[in-house]
C-alpha positions as CSV (number, residue, x, y, z in Angstrom):
1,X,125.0,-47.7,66.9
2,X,124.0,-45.5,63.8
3,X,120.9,-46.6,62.0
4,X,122.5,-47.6,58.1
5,X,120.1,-45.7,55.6
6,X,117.7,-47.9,53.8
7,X,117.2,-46.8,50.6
8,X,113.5,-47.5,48.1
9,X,114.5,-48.0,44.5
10,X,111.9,-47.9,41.6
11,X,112.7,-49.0,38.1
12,X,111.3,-50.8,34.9
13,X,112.7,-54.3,34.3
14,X,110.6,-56.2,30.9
15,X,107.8,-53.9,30.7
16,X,107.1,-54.2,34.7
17,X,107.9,-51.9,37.7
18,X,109.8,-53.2,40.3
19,X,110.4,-51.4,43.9
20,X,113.6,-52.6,45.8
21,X,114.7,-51.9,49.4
22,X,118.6,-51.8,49.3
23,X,121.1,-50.6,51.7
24,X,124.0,-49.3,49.8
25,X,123.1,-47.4,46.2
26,X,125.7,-45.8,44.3
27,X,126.9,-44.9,40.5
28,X,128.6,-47.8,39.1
29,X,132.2,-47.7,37.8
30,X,130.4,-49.9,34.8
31,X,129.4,-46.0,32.9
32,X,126.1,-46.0,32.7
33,X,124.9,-48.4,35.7
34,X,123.7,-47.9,39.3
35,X,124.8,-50.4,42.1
36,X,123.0,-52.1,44.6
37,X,123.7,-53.3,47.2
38,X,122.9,-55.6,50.6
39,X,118.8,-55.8,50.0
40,X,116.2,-55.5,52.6
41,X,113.0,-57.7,52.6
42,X,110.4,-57.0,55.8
43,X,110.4,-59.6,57.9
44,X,106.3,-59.8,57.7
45,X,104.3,-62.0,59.6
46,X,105.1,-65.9,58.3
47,X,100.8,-65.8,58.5
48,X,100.5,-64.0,55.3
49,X,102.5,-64.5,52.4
50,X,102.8,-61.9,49.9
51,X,103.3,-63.0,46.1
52,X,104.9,-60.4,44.4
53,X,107.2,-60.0,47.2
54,X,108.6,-63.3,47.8
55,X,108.9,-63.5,43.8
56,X,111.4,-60.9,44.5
57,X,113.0,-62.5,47.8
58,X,113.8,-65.7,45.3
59,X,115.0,-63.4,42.3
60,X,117.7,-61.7,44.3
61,X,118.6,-64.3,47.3
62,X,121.5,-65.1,45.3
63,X,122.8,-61.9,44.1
64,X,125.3,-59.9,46.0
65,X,125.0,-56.7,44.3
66,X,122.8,-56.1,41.2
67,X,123.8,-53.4,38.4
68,X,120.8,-51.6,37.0
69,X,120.6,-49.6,34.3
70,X,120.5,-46.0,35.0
71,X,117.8,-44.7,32.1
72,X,115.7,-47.8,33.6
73,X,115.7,-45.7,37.3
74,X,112.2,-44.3,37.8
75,X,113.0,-42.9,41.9
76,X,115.6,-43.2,44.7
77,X,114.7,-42.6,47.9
78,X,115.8,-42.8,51.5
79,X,113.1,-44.0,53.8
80,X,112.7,-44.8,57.8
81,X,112.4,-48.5,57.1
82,X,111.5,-50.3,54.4
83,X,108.0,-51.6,53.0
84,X,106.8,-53.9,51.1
85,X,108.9,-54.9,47.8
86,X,106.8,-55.1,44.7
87,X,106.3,-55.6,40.9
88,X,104.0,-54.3,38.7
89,X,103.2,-53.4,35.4
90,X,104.2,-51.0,33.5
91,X,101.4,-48.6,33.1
92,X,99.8,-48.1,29.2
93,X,99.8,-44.6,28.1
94,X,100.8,-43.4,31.7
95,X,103.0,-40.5,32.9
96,X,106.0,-42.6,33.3
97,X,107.9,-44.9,30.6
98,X,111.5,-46.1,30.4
99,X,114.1,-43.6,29.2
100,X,114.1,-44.1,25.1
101,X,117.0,-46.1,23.3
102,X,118.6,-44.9,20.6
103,X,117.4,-46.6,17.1
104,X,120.3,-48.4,15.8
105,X,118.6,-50.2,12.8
106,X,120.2,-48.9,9.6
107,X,122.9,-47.8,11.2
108,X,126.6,-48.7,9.6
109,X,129.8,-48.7,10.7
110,X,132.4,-46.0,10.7
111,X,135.2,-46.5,8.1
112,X,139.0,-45.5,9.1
């Protein structure tokens, strides 16, 4: 049996940075959105619990494929096996920040 790819997926969500372990990642036919797919959690030792990870094992238990926006995509990569999911915060005046949004204050509608 071939090994399915497990893919590591970085990207900002509300001023935090969260790292997903997905199977299947591909470009949305929503323009503008990634998709993702089947998540993997470790199964780590039921002896310690980590927070931030089973804050993310309740967020997407539910959720059969999630659509992220693609300016909000920090990395992709394929790895061996997957780690440890995470969040954390966003860091101040750092080398990485979310892809800028247009300003649409002031801005008024076209006239036919």
């Amino acid at each position: 049996m071939i090994n399915e790819p497990i893919y590591r997926i970085t990207f900002f969500n509300q001023g935090q940075v969260y790292e997903i372990y997905a199977r299947h990642v591909f470009q949305s036919e929503l323009w503008g959105f990634l998709e993702v797919e089947q998540f993997v959690f470790g199964e780590r030792s039921k002896m310690i619990v980590d927070p931030a990870e089973e804050k993310l094992k309740s967020e997407f238990s539910s959720i059969k494929r999630s659509f992220i926006p693609m300016q909000s995509v920090v990395r992709i990569d394929e790895v061996e096996k997957e780690g440890t999911c995470k969040i954390s915060e966003a860091p101040k005046g750092g080398n990485i920040s979310p892809f800028p949004f247009p300003s649409v204050a002031g801005v008024k509608p076209v006239k036919e």
